[in-house]
BASE-911871 format. One line per 5 residues: number of its first residue (from 0); their letters; for each residue y, z negated, x of N, C-alpha, C. Coordinates in steps of 0.001 Angstrom, whole numbers, plus 500000, padded with zeros to 6 digits. Example, Ala and Ser with C-alpha at 12.3 -4.5 7.8 and 13.67 -1.06 7.14 Angstrom:
<recs>
0) AS) 494310/492200/513190/495500/492200/512300/496700/492200/513200; 497750/492920/512850/498940/492860/513670/500030/492130/512900
</recs>
This chain:
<recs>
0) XXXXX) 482301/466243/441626/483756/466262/441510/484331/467433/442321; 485013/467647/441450/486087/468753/442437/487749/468597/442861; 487721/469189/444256/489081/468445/445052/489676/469577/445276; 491008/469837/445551/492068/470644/445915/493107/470276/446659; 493016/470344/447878/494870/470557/448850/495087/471296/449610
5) XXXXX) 495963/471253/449924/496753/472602/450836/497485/472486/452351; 497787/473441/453068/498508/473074/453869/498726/471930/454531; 497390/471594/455593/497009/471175/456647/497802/470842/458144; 498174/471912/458075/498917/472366/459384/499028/471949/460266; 497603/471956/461412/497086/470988/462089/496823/469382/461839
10) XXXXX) 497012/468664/461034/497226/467485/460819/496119/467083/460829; 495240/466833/461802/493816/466564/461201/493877/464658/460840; 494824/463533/461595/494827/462322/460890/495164/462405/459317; 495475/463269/458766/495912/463323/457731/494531/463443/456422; 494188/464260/457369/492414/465425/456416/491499/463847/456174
15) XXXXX) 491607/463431/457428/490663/462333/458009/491228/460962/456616; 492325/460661/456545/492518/459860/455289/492323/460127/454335; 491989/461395/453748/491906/461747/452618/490499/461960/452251; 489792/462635/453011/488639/462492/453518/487621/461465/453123; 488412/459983/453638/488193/459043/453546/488345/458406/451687
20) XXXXX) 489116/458381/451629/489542/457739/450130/489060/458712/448634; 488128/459758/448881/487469/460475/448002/486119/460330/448319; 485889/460101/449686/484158/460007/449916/483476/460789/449362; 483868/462658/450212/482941/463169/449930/481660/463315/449463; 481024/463568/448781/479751/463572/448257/479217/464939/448485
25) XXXXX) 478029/465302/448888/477531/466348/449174/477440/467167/447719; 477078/466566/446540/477289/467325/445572/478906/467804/444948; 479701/467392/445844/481882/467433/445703/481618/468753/446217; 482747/469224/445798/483206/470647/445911/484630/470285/446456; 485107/470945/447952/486804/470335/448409/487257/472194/448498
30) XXXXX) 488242/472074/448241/488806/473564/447905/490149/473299/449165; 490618/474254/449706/491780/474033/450432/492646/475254/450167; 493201/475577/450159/494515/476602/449643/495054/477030/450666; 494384/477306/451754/495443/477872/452970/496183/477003/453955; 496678/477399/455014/497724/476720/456310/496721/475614/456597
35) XXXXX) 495826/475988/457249/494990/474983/458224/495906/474385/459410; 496453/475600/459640/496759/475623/461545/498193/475765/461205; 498802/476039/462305/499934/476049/463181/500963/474921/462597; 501954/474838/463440/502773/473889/464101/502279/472426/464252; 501369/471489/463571/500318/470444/463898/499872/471165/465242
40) XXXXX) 498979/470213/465807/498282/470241/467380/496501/470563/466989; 496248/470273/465947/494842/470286/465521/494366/471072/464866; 494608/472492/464770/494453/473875/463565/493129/474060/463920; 492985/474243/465072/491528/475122/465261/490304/474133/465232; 490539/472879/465973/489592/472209/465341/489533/471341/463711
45) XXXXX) 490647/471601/462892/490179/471516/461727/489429/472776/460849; 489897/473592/461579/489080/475221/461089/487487/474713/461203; 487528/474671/462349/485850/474616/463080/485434/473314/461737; 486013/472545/461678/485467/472002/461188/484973/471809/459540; 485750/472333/459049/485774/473239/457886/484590/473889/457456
50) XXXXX) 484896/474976/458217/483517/476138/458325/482803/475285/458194; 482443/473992/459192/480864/473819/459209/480352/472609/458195; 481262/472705/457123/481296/471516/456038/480374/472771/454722; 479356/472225/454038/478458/472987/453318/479442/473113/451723; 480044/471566/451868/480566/471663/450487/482614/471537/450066
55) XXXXX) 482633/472849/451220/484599/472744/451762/484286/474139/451343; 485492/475030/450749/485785/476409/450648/487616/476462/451065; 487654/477574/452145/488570/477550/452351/489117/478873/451847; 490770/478871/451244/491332/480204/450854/492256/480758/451990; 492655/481818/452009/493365/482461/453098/494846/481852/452918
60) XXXXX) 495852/481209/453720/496842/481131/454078/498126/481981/454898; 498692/482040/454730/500062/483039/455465/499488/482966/456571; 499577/481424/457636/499181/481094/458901/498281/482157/459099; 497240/481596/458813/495795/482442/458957/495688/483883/458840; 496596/484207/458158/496985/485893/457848/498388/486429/459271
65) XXXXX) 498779/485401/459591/500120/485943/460647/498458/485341/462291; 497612/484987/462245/496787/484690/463149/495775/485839/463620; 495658/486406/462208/494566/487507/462274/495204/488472/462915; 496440/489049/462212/497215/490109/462403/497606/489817/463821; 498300/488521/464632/498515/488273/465767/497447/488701/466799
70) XXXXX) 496135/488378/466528/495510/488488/467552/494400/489897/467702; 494373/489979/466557/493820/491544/466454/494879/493036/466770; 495593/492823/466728/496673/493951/466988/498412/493445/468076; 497659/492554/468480/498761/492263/470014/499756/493240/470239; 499291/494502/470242/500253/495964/469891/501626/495681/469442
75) XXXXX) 501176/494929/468203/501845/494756/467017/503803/493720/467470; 504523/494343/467841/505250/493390/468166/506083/492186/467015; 506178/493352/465727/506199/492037/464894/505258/491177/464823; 503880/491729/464652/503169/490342/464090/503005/489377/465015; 502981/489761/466104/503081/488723/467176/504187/487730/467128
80) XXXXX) 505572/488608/467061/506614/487522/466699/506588/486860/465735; 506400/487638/464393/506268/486610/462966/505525/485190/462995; 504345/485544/463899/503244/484129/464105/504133/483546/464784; 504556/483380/466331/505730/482476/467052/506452/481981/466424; 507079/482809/465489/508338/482058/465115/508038/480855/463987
85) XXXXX) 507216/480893/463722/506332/480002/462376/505448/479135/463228; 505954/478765/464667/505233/477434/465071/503572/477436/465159; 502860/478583/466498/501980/478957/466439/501260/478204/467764; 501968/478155/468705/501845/477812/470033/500869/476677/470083; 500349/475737/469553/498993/474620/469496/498363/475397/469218
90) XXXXX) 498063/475960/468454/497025/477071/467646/496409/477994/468934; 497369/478461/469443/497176/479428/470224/496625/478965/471485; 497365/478256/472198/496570/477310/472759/495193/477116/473070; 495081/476014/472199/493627/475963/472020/492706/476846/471454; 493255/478022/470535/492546/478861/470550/491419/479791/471427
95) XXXXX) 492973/479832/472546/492424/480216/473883/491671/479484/474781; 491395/478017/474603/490549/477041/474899/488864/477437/474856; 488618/478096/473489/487313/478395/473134/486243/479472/474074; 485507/479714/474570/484722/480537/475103/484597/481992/473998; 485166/483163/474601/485317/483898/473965/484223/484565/472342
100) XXXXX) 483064/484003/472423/481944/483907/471242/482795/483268/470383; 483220/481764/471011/483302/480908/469749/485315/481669/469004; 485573/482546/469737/487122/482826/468981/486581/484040/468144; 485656/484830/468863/485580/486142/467726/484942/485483/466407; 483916/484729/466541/483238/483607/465790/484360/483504/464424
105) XXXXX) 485467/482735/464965/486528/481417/464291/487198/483159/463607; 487658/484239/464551/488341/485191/463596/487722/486250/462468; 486541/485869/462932/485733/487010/461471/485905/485994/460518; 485461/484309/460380/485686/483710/459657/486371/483729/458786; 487846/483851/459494/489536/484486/459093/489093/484869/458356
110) XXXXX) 489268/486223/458566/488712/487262/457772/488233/486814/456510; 486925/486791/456409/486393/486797/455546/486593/485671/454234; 487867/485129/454331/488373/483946/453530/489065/484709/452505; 488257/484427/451174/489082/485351/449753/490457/484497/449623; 491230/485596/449354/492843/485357/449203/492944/484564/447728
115) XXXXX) 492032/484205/446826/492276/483647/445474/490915/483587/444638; 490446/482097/444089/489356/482248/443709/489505/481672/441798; 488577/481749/441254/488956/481219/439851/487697/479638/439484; 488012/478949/439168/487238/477638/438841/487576/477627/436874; 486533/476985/436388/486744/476369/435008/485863/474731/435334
120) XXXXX) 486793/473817/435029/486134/472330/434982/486648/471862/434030; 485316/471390/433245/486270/470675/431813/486621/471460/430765; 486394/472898/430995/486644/473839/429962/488226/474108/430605; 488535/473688/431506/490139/473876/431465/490128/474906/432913; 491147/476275/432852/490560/477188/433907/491782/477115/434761
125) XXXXX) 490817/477506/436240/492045/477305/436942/492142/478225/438350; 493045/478677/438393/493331/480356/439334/493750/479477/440868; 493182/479191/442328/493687/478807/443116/494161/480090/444167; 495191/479719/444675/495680/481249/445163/497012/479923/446356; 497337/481034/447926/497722/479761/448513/499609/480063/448098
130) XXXXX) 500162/481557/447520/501234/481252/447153/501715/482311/446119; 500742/483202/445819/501256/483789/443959/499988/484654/443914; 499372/484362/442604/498248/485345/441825/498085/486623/442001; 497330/486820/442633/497366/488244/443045/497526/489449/441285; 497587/488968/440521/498086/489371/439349/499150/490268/439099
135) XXXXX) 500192/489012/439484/501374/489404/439503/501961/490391/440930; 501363/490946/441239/501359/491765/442297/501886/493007/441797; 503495/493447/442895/503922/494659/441979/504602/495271/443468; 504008/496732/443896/504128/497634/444958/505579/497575/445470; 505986/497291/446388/507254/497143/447251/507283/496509/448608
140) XXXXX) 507922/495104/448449/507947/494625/449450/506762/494315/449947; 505447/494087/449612/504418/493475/450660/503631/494947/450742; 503040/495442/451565/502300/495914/451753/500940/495950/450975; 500203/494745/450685/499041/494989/449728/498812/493988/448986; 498084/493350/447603/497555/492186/447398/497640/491194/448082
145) XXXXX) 496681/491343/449069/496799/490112/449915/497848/489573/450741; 498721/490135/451117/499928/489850/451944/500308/489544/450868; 500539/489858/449654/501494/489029/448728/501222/487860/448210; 499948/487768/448623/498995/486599/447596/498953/485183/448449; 499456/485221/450019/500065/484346/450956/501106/484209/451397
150) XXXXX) 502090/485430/450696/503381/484939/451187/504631/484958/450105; 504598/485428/448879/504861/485478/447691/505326/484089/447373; 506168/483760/447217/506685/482394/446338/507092/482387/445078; 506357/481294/444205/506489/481360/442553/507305/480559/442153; 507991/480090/441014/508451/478933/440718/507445/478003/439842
155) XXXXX) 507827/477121/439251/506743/476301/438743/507028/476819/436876; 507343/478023/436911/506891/478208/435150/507146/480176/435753; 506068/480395/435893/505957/481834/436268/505707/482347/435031; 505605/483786/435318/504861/484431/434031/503655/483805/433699; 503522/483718/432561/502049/483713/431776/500765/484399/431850
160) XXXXX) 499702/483372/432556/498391/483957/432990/497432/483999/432342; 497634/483720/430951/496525/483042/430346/496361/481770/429951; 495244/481547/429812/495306/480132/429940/494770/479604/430708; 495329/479761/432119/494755/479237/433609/495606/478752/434229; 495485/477461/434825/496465/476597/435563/496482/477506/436924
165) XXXXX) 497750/477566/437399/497617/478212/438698/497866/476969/439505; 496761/477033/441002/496900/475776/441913/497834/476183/443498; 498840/476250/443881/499257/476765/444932/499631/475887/445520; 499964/476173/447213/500336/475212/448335/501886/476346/448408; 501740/476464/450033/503032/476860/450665/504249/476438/450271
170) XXXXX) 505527/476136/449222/506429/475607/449270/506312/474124/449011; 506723/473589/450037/506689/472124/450238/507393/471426/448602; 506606/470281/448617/507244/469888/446930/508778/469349/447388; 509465/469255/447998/510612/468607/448567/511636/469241/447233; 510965/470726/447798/512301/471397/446923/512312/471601/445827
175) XXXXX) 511305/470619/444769/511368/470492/443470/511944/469380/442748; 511703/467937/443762/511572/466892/443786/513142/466191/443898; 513518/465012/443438/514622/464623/443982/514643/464158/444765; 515794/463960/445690/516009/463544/447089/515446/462056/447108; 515777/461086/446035/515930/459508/446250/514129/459385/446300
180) XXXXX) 513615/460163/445604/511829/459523/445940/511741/459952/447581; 511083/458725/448190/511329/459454/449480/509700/459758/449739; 508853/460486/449378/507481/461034/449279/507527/462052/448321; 507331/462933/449172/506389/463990/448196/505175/463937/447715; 505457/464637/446742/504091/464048/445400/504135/465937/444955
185) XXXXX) 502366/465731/444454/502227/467039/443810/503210/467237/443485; 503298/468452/443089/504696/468440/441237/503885/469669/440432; 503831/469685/439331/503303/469413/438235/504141/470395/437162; 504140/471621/437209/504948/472654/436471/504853/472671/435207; 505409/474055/434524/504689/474469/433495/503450/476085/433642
190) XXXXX) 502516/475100/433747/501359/475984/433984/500915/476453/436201; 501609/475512/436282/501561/475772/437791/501640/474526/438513; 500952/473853/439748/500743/472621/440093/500737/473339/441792; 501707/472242/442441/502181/472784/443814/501821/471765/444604; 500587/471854/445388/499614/471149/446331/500489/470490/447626
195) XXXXX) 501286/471315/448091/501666/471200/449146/502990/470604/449514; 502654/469432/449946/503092/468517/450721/503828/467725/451776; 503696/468938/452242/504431/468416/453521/504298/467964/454564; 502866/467457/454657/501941/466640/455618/502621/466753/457512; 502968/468022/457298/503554/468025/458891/504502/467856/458910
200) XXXXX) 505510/467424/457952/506879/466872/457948/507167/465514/457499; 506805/464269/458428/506938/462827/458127/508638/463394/457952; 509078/462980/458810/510362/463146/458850/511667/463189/457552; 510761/464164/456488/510739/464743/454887/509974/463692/454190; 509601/463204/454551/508348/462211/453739/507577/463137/453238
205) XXXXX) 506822/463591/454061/505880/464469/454077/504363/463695/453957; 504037/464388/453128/501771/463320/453155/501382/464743/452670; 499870/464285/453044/499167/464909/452340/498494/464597/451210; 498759/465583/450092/498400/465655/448677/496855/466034/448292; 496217/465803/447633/494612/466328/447417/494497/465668/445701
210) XXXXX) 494255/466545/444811/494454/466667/443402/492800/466670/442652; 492385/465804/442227/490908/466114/441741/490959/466408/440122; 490020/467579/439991/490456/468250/438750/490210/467472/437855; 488896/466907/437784/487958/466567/436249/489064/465155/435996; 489725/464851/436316/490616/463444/435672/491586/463317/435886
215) XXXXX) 492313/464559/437052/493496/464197/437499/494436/463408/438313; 493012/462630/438829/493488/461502/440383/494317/462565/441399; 494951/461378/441412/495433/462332/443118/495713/461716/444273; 495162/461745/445233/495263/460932/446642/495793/461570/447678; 496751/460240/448229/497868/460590/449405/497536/460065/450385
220) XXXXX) 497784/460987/451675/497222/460398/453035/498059/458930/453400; 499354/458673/452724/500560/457077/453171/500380/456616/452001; 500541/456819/450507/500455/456599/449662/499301/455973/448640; 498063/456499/449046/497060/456065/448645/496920/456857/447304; 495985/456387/446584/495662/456755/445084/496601/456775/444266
225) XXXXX) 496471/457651/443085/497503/457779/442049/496922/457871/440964; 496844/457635/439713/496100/457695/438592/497133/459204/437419; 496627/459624/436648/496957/461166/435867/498241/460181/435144; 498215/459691/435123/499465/458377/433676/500240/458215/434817; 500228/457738/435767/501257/457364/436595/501905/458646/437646
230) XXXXX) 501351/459875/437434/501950/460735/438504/502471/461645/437159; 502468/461428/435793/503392/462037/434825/504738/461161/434576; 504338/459749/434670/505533/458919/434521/506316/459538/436067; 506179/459908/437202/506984/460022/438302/507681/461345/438335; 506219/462754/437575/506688/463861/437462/508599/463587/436229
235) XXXXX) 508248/462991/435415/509414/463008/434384/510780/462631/434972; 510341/461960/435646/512038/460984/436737/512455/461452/437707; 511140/462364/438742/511845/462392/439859/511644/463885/440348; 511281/465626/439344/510832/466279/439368/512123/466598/438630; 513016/468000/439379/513949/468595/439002/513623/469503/437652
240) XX) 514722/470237/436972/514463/471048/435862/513851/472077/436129; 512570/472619/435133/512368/474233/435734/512284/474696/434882
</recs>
């Protein structure tokens, strides 16, 4: 089976329920879409822990991209600020906790996390990227591919990719969703499915979301299980126009 969620953001009670109610299988494939870390208390040890999972792939996130840039070029007085201001300070933290091996360790890791990967399950294909296809990438405001490919925001009926579902995190489903459901739930575009949750915002009715491809289950860290029939009956009622 294959799994997909996003935007972590330190929450590791959250990983840990979900975790739980899919029961990894060493032959499962868990995909994550970016924002491990910051503003949650638990980024770096859900990183660590990540990495050392055989059958977890993680994609690059904004976080993780304002982390690299933060700590590799300190120089840098924006990027230093950009990370702060986006609720970095646990991260950092404990970052600095680690014996200096284990941080250069955790930042090549960084690094080396592809900004967007492609899956087909079921015959049905699907582009995961943590906030627009590096596709649609057009020279201006970001600097390169990858800066756009984590910080880029889509709506849920973008241009036309083919015939590939695009899977993204970063904008919380809040702002698709109507106010009266008080949980965020995937939401469910045209041609675009938005992972992310909210998990670090109870407050929002925030959970964490995790989407399994081959049937369409989807499991919530407060919520529990959801079946493909019942999260279309919710998409129709409580999922604004797009």
């Amino acid at each position: 089976m294959h799994y997909v969620l996003s935007d972590l953001h330190g929450v590791s009670t959250a990983f840990d329920a979900i975790l739980t109610m899919i029961d990894l299988q060493p032959e499962d494939h868990l995909y994550i879409i970016g924002d491990v870390i910051d503003r949650g208390p638990d980024g770096i040890t859900l990183l660590q822990s990540i990495q050392s999972m055989p059958n977890a792939a993680l994609l690059l996130g904004n976080h993780e991209y304002m982390m690299i840039n933060a700590l590799r070029h300190p120089e840098d007085n924006w990027a230093v600020y950009q990370w702060y201001k986006n609720g970095c300070e646990e991260t950092l933290q404990r970052f600095y906790d680690l014996i200096p091996q284990a941080r250069e360790e955790l930042l090549l890791y960084l690094e080396s996390l592809p900004a967007q990967l492609e899956l087909t399950i079921n015959a049905r294909k699907y582009c995961l990227v943590h906030a627009a296809p590096l596709e649609l990438y057009e020279a201006g405001r970001w600097k390169d591919e990858r800066e756009f490919a984590v910080w880029q925001r889509i709506p849920l009926a973008p241009p036309p990719l083919g015939d590939r579902t695009i899977l993204i995190g970063h904008t919380p489903t809040r702002h698709v969703q109507r106010a009266d459901w008080p949980r965020m739930r995937i939401a469910h575009g045209d041609g675009v499915i938005d992972l992310d949750c909210g998990c670090v915002f109870p407050e929002y009715g925030g959970q964490l979301g995790c989407l399994r491809l081959e049937d369409g289950m989807e499991f919530y860290s407060v919520e529990g299980s959801v079946r493909a029939g019942e999260a279309a009956a919710w998409k129709a009622r409580y999922v604004q126009s797009i």
